[in-house]
N, C-alpha and C positions, 0 to 999 in steps of 0.2 A: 452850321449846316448849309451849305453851298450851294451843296446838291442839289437841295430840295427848294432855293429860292428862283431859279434861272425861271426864265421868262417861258409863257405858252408857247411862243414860234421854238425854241427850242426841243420843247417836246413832240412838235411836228418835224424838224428833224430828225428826233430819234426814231418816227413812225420808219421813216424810209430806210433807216439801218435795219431793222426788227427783223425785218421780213428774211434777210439771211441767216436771225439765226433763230425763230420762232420754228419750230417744226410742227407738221400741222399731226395729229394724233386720231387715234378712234379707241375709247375707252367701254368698256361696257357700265351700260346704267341700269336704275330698274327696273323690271317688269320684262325683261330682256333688251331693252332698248340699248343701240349702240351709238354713243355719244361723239360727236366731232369735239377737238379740242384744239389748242394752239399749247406747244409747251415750250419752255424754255429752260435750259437745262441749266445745272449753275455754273458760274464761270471755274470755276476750281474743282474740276471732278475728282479728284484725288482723296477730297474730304468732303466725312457725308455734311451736308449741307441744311440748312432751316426750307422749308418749303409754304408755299400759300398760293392757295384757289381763289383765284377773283370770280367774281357772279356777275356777271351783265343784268340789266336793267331791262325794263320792258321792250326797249328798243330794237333788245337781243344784240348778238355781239360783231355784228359787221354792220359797214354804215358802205354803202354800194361798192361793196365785194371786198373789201380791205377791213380788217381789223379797226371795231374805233377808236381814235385815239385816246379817248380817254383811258382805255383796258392798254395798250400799246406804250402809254405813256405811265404807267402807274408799271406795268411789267418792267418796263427798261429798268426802270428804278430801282425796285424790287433786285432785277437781276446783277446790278451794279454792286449792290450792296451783299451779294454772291448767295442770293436765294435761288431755289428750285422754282417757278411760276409755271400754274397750270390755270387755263381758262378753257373751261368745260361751255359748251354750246348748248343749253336748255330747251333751246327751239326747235332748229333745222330738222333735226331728228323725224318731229315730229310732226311737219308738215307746215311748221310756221317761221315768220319773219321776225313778229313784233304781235305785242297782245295791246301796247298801249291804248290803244282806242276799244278797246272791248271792255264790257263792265265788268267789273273785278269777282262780279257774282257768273259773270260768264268765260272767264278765262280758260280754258283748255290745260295751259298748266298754272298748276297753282304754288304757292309758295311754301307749302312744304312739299312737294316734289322737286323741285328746286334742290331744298335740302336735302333730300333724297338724292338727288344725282351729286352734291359737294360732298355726301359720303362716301359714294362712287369712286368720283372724283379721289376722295383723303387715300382712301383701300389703293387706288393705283401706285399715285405718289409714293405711300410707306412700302410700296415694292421693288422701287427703283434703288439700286445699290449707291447712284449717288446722294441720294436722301436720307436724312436725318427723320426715320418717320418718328421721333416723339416731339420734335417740333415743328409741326404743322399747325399753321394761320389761314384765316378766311377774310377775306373783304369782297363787302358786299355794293351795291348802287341800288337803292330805289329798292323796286322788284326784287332785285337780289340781296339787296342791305338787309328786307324784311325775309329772306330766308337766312341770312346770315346768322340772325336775331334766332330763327327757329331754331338752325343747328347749335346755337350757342347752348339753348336750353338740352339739348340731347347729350347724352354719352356715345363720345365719338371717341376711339381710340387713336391718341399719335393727335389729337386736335388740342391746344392750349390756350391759341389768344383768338379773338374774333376784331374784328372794324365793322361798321354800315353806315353806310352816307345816305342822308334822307333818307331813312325807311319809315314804312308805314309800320303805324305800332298800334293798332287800332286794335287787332286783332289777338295780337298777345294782351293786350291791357284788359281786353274779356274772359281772357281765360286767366282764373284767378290761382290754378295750379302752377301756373309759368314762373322758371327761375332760369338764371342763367347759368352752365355748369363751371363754367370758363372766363375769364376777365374777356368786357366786351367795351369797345368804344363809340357811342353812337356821335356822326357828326352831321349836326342841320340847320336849318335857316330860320331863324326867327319870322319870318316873312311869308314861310314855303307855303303858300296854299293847294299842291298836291298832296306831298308826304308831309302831315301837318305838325309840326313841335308838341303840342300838348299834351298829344297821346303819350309819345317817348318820355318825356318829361315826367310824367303821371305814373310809366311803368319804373323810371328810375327811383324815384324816390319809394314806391313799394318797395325793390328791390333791400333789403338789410342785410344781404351777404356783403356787400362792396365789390360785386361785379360787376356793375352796367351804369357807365361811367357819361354821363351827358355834356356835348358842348355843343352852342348853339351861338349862331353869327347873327347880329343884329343888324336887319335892312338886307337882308340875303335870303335869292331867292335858288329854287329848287335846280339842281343841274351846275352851280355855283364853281364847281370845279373842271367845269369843260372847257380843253382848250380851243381857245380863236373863237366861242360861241359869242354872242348877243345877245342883251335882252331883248323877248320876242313871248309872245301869248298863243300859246297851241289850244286851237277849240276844237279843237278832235280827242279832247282828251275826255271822257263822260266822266272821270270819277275829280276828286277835288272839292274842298272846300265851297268853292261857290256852281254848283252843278247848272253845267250849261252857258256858263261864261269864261269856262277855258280857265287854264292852268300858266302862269309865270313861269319863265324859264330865263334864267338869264347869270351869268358871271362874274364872281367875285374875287381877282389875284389876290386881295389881303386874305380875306379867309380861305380861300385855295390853300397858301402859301402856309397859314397858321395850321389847319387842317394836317396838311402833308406830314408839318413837323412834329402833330404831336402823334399822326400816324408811326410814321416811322418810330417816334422814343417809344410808345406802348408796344412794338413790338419786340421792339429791342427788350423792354422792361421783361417780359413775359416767355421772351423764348432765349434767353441766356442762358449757356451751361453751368449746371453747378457744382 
């Protein structure tokens, strides 16, 4: 898998290719809301194609006015391997940048509207004649891994396999109706003290369908797959583990690298024709 092991600066190359072939979209979401998007089309229009909705994180999905790499670099990827990629804009819409710093009881959106707009989101996609709409994936980060998680539990038509990087699972693990409909894979950081392990952890093993599949990077913290990041401690963040002492952020190329690969095989696994 080649692909998938090339170094971070790499994938900031591929940011600077993107942009030519990223086309920027307006989808309609719910409530009547009209959604910005970045899409990218598959490379082989000729056949309909596998497709997948990435979620952005509480960050939302530009980092001063470009595309972040992280969504930029997971898309190239994705596209290479001749998917459909759509990255729907949760915020903008609606008057925001980033919720990260607001308490999770105060967010404006919440994370199943989120999932609300990736169904939005799926509805476009299965309309596009280059798409394959009964296979359609979701990956999620953070904020969005935990609507990922929501959508997973939904019946979403044309939806199959799900991913969430760090998500919070705190929520779901409350609600004792929760299953997942779809094979899901969560990946997190043993360490993560924003999106904490436990939770997910707690929700997998409830889980006895054999959809919601746990791996977890020991000594790895939240954000772990961001290229050219740092570790560094954000005290703007109020929610978290140790409230009021700030949240871990920081990089990990082995479990990146591990992550990616077993990204990509669970999708592979899940959206093959048969």
């Amino acid at each position: 898998m080649r692909l998938f092991s090339r170094s971070c600066s790499w994938g900031l190359l591929l940011l600077a290719s993107l942009s030519a072939q990223a086309e920027p979209v307006s989808i309609a979401g719910p409530r009547g809301a009209k959604l910005r998007a970045e899409y990218l089309a598959p490379p082989d229009s000729a056949v309909a194609a596998p497709a997948v909705v990435l979620l952005h994180s509480c960050d939302g999905m530009r980092r001063r006015g470009q595309l972040n790499p992280r969504y930029a670099h997971m898309a190239g990827l994705f596209q290479e391997l001749g998917y459909a990629v759509l990255i729907p804009d949760s915020f903008s819409a609606r008057g925001l940048s980033e919720q990260c710093t607001v308490a999770p009881a105060r967010q404006k959106v919440t994370v199943a509207r989120r999932a609300d707009d990736a169904q939005w989101a799926i509805a476009w996609l299965r309309a596009r004649p280059e798409v394959d709409g009964e296979r359609v994936g979701v990956v999620g980060w953070a904020h969005g891994g935990s609507a990922a998680l929501v959508l997973a539990g939904r019946s979403t038509e044309g939806l199959v396999v799900a991913a969430a990087f760090y998500p919070g699972c705190d929520a779901l693990l409350r609600d004792s109706n929760y299953r997942a409909k779809v094979p899901t894979l969560m990946l997190s950081g043993e360490s993560d003290d924003w999106s904490q392990i436990e939770p997910c952890r707690e929700l997998a093993e409830r889980e006895n369908e054999g959809m919601l599949h746990l791996v977890g990077y020991p000594l790895t913290y939240h954000e772990f797959d961001v290229p050219g990041s740092e570790l560094r401690v954000r005290h703007d963040v109020p929610a978290g583990r140790y409230p009021g002492q700030g949240v871990t952020l920081g990089p990990n190329p082995e479990a990146a690298a591990d992550a990616y690969r077993r990204l990509f095989k669970w999708f592979s696994r899940w959206q093959e024709r048969e």
